[in-house]
C-alpha positions as CSV (number, residue, x, y, z in Angstrom):
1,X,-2.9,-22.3,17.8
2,X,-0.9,-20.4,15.1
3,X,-0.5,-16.9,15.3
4,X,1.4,-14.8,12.4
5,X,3.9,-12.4,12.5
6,X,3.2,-9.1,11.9
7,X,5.9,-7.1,9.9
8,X,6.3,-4.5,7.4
9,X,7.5,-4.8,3.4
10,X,11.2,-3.3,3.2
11,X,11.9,-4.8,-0.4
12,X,10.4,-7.0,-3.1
13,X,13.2,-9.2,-4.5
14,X,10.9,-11.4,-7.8
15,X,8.5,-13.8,-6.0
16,X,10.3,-13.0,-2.6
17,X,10.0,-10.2,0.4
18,X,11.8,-9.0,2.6
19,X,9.9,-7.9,5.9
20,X,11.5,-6.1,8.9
21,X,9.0,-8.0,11.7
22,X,8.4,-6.2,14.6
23,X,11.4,-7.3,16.6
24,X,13.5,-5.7,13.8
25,X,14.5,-8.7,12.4
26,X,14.5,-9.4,8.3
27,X,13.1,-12.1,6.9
28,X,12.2,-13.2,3.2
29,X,8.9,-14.6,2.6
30,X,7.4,-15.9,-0.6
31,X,4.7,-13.4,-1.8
32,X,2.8,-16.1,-3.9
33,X,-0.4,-15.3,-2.5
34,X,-0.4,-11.5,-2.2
35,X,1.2,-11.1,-5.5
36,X,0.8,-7.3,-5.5
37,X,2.2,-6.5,-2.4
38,X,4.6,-3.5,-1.9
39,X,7.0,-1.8,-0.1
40,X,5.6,-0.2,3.2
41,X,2.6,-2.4,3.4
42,X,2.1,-4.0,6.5
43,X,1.4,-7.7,6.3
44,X,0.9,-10.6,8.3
45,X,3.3,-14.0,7.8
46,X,3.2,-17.3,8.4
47,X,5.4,-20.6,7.3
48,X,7.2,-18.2,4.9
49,X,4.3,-17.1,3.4
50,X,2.7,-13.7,3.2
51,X,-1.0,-14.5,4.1
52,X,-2.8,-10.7,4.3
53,X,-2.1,-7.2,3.5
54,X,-3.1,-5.2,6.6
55,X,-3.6,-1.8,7.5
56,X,-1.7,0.0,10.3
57,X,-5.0,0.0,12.6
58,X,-5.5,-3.7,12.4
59,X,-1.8,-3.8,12.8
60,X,-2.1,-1.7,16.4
61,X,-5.4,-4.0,17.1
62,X,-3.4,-7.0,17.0
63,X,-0.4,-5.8,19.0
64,X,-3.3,-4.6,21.9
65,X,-4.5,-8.3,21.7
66,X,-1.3,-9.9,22.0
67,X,0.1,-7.3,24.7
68,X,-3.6,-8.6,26.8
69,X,-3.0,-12.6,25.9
70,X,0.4,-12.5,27.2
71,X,-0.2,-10.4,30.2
72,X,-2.7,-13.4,30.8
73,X,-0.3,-15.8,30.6
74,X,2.0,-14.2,32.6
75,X,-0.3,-13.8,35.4
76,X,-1.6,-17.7,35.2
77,X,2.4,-18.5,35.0
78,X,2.9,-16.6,38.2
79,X,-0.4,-18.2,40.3
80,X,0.7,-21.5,39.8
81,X,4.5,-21.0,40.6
């Protein structure tokens, strides 16, 4: 299973963005798809790609959802150590 990253437009440089992902790293994504995105919009990326524009509520929705999957995962890594 794929998930994307979730991150933030700092910059549109022609067909490319930069996105400050929420680790605080920058990365430069082709914005093909989402031609009109802009700076401050909070997107989702994948492969190098921006896929979706989203808003900050899904962006909080999706951080709650990881923040439960991995404090599954940490509980099934624990039960079988």
């Amino acid at each position: 299973m794929c998930l994307p990253l979730i991150g933030r437009v700092v910059a549109i440089e022609g067909e490319l963005a930069q996105v400050e992902l929420l680790d605080g790293k920058t990365v430069k994504v082709l914005r093909a798809t989402q031609a009109g995105v802009a700076p401050g919009q909070n997107v989702l990326v994948d492969r190098g790609l921006i896929v979706e524009v989203v808003s900050a509520e899904e962006v909080e929705q999706m951080q709650a959802f990881f923040a439960e999957l991995t404090g599954m995962w940490g509980g099934e890594d624990t039960a079988r150590a």
